[in-house]
C-alpha positions as CSV (number, residue, x, y, z in Angstrom):
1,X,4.6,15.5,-37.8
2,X,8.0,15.4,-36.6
3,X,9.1,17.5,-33.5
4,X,11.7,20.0,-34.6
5,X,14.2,19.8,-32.0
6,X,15.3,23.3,-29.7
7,X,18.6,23.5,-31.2
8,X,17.3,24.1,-34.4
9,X,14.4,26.4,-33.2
10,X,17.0,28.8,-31.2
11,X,19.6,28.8,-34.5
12,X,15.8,30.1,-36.3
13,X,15.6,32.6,-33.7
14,X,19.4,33.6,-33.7
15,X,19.4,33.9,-37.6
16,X,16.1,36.2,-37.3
17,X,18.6,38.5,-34.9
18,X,21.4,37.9,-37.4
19,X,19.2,39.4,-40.2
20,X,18.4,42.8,-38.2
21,X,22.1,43.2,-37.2
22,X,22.9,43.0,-41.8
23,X,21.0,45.6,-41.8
24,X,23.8,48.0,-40.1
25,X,26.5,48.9,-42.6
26,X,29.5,46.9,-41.6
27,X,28.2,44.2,-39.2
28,X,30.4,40.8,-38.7
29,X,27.7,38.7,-39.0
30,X,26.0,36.9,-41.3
31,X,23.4,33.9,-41.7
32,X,22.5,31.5,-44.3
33,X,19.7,28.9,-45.5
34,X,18.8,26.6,-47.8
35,X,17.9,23.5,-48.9
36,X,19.6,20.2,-50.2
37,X,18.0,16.8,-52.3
38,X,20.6,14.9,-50.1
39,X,23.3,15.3,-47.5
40,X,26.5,14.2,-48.4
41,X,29.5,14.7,-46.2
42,X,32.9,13.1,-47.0
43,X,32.3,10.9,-49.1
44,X,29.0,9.3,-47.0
45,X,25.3,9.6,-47.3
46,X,23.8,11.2,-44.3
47,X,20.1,11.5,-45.0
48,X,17.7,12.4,-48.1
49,X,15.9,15.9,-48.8
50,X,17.4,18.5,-45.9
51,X,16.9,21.7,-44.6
52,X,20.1,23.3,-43.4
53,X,21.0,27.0,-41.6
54,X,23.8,28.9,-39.9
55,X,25.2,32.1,-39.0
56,X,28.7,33.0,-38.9
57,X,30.8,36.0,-37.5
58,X,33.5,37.4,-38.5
59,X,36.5,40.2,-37.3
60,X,39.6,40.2,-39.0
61,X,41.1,37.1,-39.1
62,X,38.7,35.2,-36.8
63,X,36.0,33.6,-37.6
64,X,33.3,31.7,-35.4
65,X,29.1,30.1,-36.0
66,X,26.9,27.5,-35.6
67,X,25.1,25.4,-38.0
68,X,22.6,23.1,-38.1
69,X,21.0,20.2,-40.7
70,X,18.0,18.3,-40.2
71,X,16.2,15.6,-42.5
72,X,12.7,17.0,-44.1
73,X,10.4,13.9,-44.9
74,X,10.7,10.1,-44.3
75,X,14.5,10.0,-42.6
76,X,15.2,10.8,-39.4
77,X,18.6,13.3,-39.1
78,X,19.2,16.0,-37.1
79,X,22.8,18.0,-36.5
80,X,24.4,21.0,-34.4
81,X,27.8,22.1,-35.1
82,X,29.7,24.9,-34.1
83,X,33.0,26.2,-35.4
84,X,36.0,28.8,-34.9
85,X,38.5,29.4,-36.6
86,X,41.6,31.4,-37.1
87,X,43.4,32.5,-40.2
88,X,46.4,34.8,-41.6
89,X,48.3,35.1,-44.9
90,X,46.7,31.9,-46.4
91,X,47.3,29.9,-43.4
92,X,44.0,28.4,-41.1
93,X,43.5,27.0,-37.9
94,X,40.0,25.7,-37.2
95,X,38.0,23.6,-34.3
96,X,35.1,21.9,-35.2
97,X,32.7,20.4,-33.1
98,X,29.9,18.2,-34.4
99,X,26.7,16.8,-33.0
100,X,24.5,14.8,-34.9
101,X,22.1,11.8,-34.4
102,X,19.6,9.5,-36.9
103,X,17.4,8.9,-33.8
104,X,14.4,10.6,-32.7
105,X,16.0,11.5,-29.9
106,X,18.6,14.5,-29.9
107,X,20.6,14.8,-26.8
108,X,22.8,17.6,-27.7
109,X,23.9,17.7,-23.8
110,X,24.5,14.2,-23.1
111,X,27.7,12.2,-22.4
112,X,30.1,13.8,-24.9
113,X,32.3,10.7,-25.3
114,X,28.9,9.6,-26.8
115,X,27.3,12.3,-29.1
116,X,30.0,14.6,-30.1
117,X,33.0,14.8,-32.2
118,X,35.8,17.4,-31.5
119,X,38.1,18.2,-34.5
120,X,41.0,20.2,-35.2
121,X,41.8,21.2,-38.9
122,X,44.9,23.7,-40.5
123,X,45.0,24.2,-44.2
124,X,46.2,26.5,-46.8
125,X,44.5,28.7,-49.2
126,X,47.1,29.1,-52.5
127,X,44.5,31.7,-53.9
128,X,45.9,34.6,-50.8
129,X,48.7,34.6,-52.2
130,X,48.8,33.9,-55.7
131,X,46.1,33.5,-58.7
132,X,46.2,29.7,-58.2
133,X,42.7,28.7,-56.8
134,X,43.7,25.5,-54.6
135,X,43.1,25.1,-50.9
136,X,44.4,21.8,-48.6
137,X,43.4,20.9,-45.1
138,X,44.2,18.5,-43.3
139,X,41.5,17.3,-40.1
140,X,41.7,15.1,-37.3
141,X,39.5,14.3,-34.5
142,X,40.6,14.8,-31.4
143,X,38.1,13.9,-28.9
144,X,34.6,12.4,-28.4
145,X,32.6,9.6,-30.8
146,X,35.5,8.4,-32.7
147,X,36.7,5.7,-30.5
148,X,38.2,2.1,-31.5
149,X,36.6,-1.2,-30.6
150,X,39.0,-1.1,-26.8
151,X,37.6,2.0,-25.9
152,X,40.8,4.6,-27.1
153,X,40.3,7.4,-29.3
154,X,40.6,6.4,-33.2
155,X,41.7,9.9,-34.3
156,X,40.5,9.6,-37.9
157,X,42.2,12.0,-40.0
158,X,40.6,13.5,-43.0
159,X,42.9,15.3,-46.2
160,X,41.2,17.5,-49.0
161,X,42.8,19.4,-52.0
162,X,40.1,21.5,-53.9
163,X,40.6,23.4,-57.2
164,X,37.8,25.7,-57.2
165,X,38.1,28.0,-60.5
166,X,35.8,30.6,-61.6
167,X,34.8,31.0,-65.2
168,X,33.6,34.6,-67.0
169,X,30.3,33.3,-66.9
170,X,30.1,33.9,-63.3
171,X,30.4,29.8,-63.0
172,X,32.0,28.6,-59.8
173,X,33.3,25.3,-60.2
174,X,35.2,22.8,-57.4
175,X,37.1,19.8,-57.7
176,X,37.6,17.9,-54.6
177,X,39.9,15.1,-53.8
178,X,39.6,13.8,-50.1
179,X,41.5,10.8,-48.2
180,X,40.8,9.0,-45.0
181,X,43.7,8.1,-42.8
182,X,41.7,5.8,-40.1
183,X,43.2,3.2,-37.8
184,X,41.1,0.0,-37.7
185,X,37.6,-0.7,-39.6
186,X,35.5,-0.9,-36.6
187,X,36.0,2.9,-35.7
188,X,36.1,4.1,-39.1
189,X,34.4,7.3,-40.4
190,X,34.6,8.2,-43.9
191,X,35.5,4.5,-45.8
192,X,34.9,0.9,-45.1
193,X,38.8,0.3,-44.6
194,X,41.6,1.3,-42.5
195,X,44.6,3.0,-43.6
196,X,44.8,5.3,-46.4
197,X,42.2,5.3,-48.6
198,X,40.1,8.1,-51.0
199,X,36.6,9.3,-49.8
200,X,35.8,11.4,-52.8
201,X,36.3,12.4,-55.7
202,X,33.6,14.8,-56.9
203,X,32.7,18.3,-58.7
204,X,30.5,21.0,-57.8
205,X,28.9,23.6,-60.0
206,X,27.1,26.7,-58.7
207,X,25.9,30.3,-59.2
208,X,25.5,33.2,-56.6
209,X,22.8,35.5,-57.9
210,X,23.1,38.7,-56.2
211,X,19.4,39.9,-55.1
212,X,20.2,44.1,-54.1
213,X,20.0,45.1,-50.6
214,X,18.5,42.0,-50.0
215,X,20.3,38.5,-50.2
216,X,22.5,36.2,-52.3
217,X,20.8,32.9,-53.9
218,X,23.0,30.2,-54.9
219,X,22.0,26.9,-56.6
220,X,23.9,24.2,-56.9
221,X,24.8,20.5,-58.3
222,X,27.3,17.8,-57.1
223,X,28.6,14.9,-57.9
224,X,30.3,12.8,-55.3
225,X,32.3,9.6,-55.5
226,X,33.3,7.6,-52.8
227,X,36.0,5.2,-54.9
228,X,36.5,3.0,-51.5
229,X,33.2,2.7,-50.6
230,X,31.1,4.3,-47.2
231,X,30.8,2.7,-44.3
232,X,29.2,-0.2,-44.0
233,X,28.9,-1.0,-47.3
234,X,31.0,-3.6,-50.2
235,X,32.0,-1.7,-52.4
236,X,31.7,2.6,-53.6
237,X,29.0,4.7,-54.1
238,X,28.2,7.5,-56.6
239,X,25.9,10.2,-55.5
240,X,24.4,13.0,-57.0
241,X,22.7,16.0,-54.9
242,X,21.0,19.5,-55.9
243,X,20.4,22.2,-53.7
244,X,20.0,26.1,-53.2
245,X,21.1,28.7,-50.1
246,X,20.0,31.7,-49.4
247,X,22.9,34.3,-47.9
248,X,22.1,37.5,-46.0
């Protein structure tokens, strides 16, 4: 059996604290679960059948959690992020920090040149301010993993437009469109060129089925194109995922 690593054991004890803190009328935080067929993220495969948790808090407009995937089964995947963000009239600042490895090994505190990837994201939600259900963001990586072949930072830069409508049927649908901006193929992230290329095109479908006084249960399908073509491989990929989480 494989060894669940401590990160993921103290988010299962922080969510468990998370859960009594719902219970007061009002509290800033919540948690979520779930589970997904695959992990997909940008337009790349990360690892089959997943488990994947994190809580989040939230005062006004600031918002700050942690989260955390790991691979169930034959792969090997495991990942620690955490997040804050900042947002007003539409408008949203974010720093991302990511952590993940396909190793056994998970050496969340080692060299963070080596392991980690510090980005810094704004965007725009349209729906604040009008009826219009569009968000863009724009994301670059500022510091860690990224690096080109002599050693500097690569600063790959990610950009995402999503319509995400919601029919009468209680249907929420989104339709993403994502470009890398990278600087050379060796250090690249998202597609197996430099420059300006797309990452994905895909649409998700889901449901949120309210469960009173208890939790929310949303499944969900995707499909995800990467037009380019992942990392590492000769031409694009299609992928198709299913999954359910579990809000409280």
């Amino acid at each position: 059996m494989k060894k669940v690593n401590l990160l993921t054991a103290l988010l299962v004890v922080l969510m468990s604290g998370a859960a009594n803190a719902q219970e007061e009328e009002g509290s800033p935080l919540t948690y979520s679960a779930g589970v997904r067929s695959s992990e997909v993220w940008r337009g790349g495969y990360v690892c089959g059948l997943a488990g994947e948790g994190g809580i989040d808090f939230s005062a006004g407009g600031f918002s700050a959690g942690i989260a955390s995937v790991f691979a169930i089964g034959k792969d090997t995947y495991n990942e620690f992020d955490w997040y804050a963000s900042y947002s007003v009239k539409g408008f949203s600042l974010t720093l991302n920090d990511y952590c993940w490895t396909q190793a056994d090994g998970f050496e969340y505190f080692g060299p963070y040149k080596e392991n980690h990837y510090l980005e810094l994201g704004v965007g725009y939600d349209f729906a604040e301010c009008t009826d219009f259900p569009l968000s863009v963001s724009y994301n670059v990586m500022l510091a860690g993993a990224n690096r080109k072949a002599n050693g500097d930072q690569a600063h790959a830069s990610y950009l995402e437009f999503c319509y995400a409508p919601s029919l009468e049927c209680g249907i929420d649908l989104a339709f993403t469109l994502g470009a890398a901006i990278e600087s050379e193929e060796e250090s690249a992230m998202y597609t197996r060129k430099d420059g300006f290329n797309f990452a994905v095109v895909g649409l998700d479908i889901s449901k949120t089925y309210n469960l009173k006084n208890f939790c929310t249960v949303t499944p969900s399908v995707s499909a995800i194109c990467n037009p380019t073509g992942p990392v590492g491989t000769e031409h694009g990929a299609m992928y198709f995922t299913a999954g359910v989480s579990f809000g409280f």
